[in-house]
C-alpha positions as CSV (number, residue, x, y, z in Angstrom):
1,X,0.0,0.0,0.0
2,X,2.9,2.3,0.9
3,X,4.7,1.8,-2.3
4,X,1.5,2.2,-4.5
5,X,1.1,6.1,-2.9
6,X,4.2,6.8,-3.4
7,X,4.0,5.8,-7.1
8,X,0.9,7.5,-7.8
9,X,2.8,10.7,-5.6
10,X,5.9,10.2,-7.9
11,X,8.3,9.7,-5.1
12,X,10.6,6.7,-4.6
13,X,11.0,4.6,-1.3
14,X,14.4,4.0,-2.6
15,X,16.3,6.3,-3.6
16,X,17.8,5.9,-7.5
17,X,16.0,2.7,-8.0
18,X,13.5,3.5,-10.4
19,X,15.1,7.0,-11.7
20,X,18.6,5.3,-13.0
21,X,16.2,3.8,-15.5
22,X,14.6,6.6,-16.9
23,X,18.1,9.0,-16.8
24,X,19.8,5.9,-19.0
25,X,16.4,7.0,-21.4
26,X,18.0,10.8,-21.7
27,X,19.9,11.9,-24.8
28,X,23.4,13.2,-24.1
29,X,21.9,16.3,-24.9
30,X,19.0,16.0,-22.5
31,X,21.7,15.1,-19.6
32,X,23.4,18.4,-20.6
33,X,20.5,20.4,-20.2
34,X,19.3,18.6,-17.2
35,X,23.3,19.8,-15.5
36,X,22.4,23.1,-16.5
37,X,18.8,22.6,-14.8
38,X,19.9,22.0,-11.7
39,X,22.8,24.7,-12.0
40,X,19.4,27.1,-11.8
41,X,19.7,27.9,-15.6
42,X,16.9,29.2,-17.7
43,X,16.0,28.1,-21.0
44,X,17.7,31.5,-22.0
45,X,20.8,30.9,-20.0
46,X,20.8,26.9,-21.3
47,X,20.4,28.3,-24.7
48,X,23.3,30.6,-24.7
49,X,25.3,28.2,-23.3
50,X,24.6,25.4,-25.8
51,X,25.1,27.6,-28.8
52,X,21.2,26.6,-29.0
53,X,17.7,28.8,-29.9
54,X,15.7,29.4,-26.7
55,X,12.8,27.4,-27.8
56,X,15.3,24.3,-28.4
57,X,16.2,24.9,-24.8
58,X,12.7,24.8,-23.7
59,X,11.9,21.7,-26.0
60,X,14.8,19.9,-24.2
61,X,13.2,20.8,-20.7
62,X,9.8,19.6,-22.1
63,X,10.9,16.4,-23.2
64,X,13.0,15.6,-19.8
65,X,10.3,16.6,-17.6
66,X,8.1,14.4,-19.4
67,X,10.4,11.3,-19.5
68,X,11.2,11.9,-15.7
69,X,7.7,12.7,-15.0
70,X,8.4,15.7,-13.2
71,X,6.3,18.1,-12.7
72,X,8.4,21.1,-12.6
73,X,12.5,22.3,-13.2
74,X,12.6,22.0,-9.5
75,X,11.9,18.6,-9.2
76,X,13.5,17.4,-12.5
77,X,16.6,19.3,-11.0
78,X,15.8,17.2,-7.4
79,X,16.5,13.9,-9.4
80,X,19.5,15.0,-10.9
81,X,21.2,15.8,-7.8
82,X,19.5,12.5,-6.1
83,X,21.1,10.5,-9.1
84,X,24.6,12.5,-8.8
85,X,23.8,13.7,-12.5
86,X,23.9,17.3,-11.4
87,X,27.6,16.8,-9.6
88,X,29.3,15.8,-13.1
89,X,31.1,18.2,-15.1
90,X,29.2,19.8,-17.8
91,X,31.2,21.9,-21.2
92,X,29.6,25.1,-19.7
C-alpha cells in the first residue's frame, strides 16, 4: 500500500532505483540540459550556453520533464542531484 502512494505521488522509497532507469532513457543532450537545470539555468541561459535557440532549450526541458515525470524544473533538477547527475562536469 505504501509503495503504491508513493507511485501515484511520484516519489521513490528507494532512492535511484526507479530514476537510473529513466536518466539511461535521456539523450546526451537532454543530460546536458538537465546539468544546466539543476545549476538554476533558464532556457535562455541553457540556450546561450549550448550555442542553442531558446525554444530548443525549452523543447529539451519539455521532453525531460516528461520522461522523468516531473512536474516542474525543481523537481526534475531534485532527481539530478539524487542521481549524482547534477555533480558531473558539464562543457559550460
Amino acid at each position: 500500500m505504501l509503495d503504491d502512494l508513493a507511485r501515484r505521488a511520484r516519489i521513490g522509497t528507494a532512492p535511484g532505483v526507479r530514476d537510473g532507469a529513466v536518466l539511461a532513457s535521456l539523450t546526451s543532450r537532454e543530460r546536458e540540459v538537465l546539468r544546466l537545470i539543476a545549476a538554476g539555468r533558464s532556457n535562455r541561459e541553457i540556450a546561450s550556453v549550448l550555442f542553442i535557440a531558446p525554444k530548443t532549450a525549452s523543447v529539451h526541458v519539455s521532453n525531460i520533464l516528461a520522461k522523468l515525470g516531473a512536474a516542474s524544473r525543481t523537481e526534475a533538477a531534485a532527481i539530478a542531484h539524487r542521481e549524482g547527475l547534477a555533480a558531473e562536469p558539464s562543457r559550460s
